[in-house]
N, C-alpha and C positions, 0 to 999 in steps of 0.2 A: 713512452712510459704507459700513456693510457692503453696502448694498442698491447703490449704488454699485458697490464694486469686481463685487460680483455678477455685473451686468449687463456689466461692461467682459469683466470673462472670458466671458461667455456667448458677447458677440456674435465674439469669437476663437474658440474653444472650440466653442462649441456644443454643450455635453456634456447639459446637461440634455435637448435637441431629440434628441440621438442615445438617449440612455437612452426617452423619451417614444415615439420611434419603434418602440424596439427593442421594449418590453412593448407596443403598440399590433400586435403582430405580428401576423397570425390563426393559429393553430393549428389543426390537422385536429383535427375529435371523435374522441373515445376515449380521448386521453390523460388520464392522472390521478394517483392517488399511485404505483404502480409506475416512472412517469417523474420520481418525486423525488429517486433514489438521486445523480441527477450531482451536483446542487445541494447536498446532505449531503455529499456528497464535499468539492466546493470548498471548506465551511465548515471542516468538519474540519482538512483542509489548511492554510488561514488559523490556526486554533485550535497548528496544531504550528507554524509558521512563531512567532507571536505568543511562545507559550509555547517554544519554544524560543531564541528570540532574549534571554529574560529570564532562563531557566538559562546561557547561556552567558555572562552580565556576571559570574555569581560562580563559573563554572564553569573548573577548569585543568587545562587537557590532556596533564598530565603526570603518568608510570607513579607516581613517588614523591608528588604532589599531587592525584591525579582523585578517588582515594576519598576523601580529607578534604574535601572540597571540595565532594562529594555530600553526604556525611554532613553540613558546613555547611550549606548549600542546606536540607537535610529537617529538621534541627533547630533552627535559630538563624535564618536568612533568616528575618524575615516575610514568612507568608502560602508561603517557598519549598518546602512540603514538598507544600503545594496544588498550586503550579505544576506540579510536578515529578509527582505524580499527574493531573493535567489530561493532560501529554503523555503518560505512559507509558502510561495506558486510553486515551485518542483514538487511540494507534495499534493497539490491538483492535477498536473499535469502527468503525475506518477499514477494515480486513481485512475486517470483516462486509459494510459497507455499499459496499464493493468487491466482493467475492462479490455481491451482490444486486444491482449496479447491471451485471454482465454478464454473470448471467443473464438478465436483463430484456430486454439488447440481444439475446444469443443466441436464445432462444427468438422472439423477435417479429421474428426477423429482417433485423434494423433495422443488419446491419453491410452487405446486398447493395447493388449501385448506388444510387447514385453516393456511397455514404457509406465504402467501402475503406480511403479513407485517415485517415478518422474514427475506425475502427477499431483500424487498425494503431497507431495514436498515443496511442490508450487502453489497449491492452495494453501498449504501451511507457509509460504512468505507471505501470501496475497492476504491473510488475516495477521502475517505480523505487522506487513509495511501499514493496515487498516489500528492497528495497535499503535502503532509507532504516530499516527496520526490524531489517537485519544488522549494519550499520555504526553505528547506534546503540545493539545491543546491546550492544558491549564500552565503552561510555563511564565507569561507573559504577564500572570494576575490582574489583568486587566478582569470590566465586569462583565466583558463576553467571554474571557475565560474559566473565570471563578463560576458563574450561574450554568455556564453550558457543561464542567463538570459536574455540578452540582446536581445537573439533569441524570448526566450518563450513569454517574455511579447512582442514584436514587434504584435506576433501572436494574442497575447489577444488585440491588437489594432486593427487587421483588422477587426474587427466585425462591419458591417456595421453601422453608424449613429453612436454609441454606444463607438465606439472603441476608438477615441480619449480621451473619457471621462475614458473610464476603464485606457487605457494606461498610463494618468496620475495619478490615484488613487494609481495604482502598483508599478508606483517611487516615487511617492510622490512629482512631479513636472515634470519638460518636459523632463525631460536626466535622466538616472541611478546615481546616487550619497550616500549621506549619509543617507539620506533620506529613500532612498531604502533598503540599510542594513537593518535600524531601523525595517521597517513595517515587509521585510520577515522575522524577530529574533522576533519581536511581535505575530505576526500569528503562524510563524514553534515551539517556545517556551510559547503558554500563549492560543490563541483563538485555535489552533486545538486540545490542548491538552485536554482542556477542552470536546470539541465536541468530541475527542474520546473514553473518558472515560461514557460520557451519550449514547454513541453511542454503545458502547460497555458492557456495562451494561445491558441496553435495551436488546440486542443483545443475551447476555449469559441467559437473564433470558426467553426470550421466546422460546431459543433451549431448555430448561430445564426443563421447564413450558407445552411445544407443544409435546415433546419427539421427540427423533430423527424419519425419515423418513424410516417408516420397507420398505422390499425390494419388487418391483412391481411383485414377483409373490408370496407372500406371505398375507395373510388375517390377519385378527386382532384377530382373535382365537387361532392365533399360539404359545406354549410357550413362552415365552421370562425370560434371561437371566438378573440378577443385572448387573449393570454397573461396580461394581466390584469384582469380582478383573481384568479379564483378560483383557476388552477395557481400563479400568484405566491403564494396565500396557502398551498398547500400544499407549495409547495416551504420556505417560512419554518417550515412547521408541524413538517414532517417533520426540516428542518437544527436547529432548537430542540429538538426531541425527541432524537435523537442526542447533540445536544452535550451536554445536559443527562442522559443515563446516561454519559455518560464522566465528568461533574459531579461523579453520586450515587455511584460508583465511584472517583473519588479519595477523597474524603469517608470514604466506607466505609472502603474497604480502603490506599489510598494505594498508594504505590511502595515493591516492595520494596528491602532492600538487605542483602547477606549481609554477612559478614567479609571483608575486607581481600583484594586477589588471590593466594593464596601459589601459586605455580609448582612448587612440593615437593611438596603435596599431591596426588598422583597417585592418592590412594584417592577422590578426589569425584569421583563420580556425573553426568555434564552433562544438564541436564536443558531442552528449548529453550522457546521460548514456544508457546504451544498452537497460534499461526497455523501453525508450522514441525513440527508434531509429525508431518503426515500423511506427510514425507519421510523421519524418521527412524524411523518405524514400516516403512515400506518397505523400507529401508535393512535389514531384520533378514531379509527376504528372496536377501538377497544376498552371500554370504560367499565369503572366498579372493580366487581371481580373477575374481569374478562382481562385483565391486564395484566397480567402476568401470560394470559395465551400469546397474546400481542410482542410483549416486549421479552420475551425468553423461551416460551415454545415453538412456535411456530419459527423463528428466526434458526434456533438450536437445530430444529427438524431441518431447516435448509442447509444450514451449513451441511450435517450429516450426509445428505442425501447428493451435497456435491463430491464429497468425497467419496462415495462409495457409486458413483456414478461407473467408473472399471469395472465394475465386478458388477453390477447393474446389467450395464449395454455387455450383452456376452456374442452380439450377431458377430458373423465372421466380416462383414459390412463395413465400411468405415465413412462413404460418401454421405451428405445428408442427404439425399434422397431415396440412399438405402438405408436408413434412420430415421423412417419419417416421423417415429412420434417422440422421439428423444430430438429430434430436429423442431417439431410443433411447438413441444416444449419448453424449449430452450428460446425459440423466439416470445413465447406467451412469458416467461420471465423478465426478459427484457424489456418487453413493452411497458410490462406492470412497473418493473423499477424505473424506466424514464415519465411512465405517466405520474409515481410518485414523486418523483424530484421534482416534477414541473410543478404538483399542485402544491407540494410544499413551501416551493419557493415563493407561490404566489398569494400562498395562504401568510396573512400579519398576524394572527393572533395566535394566543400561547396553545404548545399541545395539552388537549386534553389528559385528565388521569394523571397518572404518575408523575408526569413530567411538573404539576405547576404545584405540587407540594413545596412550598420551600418552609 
């Protein structure tokens, strides 16, 4: 009977014959675990969708009920405090293996013709899943979530002219409240997820569609390999290894959860998630009226300038050593962001400026 229905969908369908095609692909040589980071992505992504979808059956997004209700979830839910660790390290482990998977692209050049729009729609997830990681941090109302929102959106106010207007659209009135819960549980549960799936869709069909990027000293006459068996198996190798330290990291350490949100508490300290630290260690560079350079231009200017990175590098060149100042580059960025996360992390006291308005 199953063998049956099988075949009746197949011969509609055709999915098996599309999947059978699709790994039957050939592949330029050179690829290998460096090109597993997408595939780690995807799963990851799958991993918070799944385990998100199972916090939110006992989860209520409300100012007076969210923390009890976490607190349910971590102590009484079977198995819920697992869950609940599963997604809050997957989306560390998602930041890492996002950093890796575009420098991979950058450096190998793999964003120039005709792959642009490959590009553009990568860094537009790489600032969703960065969204998706703002908007689910106040869920928990605990007082690291409540102040360390209370931070982020201050910051989305100092945007000139502009700011006061966003800053209330973010609470949903003049002060953090219930309000506030509602929209980041709307956005982090219903509108991103949406735009991550068309985002991602898009995404997988044009690496698919384009073929991955053969290696800059390699021409297009060269052999090439099916996709599988052997990258299939190290794309499985590498998505099983990730998912399994966000595993041993629930396990360990779990999710945390402060006290209750108190709003009166003006003497706590906000302290943000380590992905977000390199911006708020920045942020001490820039006091008075320099803060808004700090916390909306200068940041605004980068985002821009990685997108328009294609149409930038127009060399015929794709190796980093025939890139050497978009390669110079590219490493002076990176330093700068692990030297910020480090001193941030090691810096105790509150940032400077905007941040310690409450």
């Amino acid at each position: 009977m199953l063998e049956r229905f099988a075949g009746w969908f197949e011969r509609r369908i055709k999915l098996v014959r599309v999947i059978r095609d699709d790994f039957g692909k050939p592949e330029p040589l050179g690829i290998g675990w460096l090109h597993c980071f997408g595939s780690s992505l995807f799963t990851l992504l799958l991993v918070q969708i799944v385990t998100g979808i199972l916090l939110a059956l006992n989860y209520s997004p409300a100012s007076d009920h969210a923390w009890e209700s976490v607190s349910y979830i971590s102590y009484t839910v079977p198995f819920g405090g697992f869950i609940r660790g599963v997604h809050h390290w997957t989306a560390s482990v998602l930041v890492v293996v996002l950093a890796l998977h575009v420098m991979r692209v950058f450096f190998w050049g793999a964003y120039k013709f005709p792959r642009e729009t490959t590009w553009l729609i990568g860094v537009c997830l790489g600032l969703l899943i960065l969204g998706f990681a703002f908007t689910g941090y106040l869920l928990p109302w605990d007082q690291k979530a409540y102040w360390g929102t209370e931070v982020g959106t201050r910051i989305a106010g100092s945007v000139p002219l502009l700011g006061p207007a966003i800053h209330s659209v973010m609470l949903g009135g003049p002060e953090m409240g219930a309000a506030t819960l509602t929209r980041f549980y709307g956005v982090h549960t219903q509108l991103f997820p949406l735009l991550l799936v068309a985002l991602m869709g898009l995404h997988l069909f044009l690496v698919r569609y384009q073929g991955i990027t053969e290696h800059w000293q390699l021409k297009g006459d060269n052999p090439r390999n099916p996709f599988w068996p052997n990258q299939t198996a190290r794309d499985i190798t590498l998505a099983l290894v990730t998912f399994g330290v966000a595993v041993v990291l629930a396990i360990k350490l779990g999710a945390p959860l402060e006290n209750r949100a108190d709003p009166t508490a003006t003497n706590y300290v906000p302290r943000p998630e380590w992905y977000f630290l390199c911006l708020f260690q920045f942020l001490r560079y820039f006091e008075g009226s320099l803060e808004p350079v700090g916390a909306i231009f200068i940041p605004a200017l980068c985002v821009l300038v990685v997108f328009l990175i294609p149409f930038l590098d127009r060399g015929p060149g794709r190796g980093p050593f025939q890139r050497k100042w978009f390669s110079i580059i590219g490493v002076l960025v990176i330093s700068a962001l692990i030297y910020l996360t480090i001193s941030g992390a090691m810096f105790s006291g509150p940032v400077a400026g905007v941040v310690t308005k409450h």
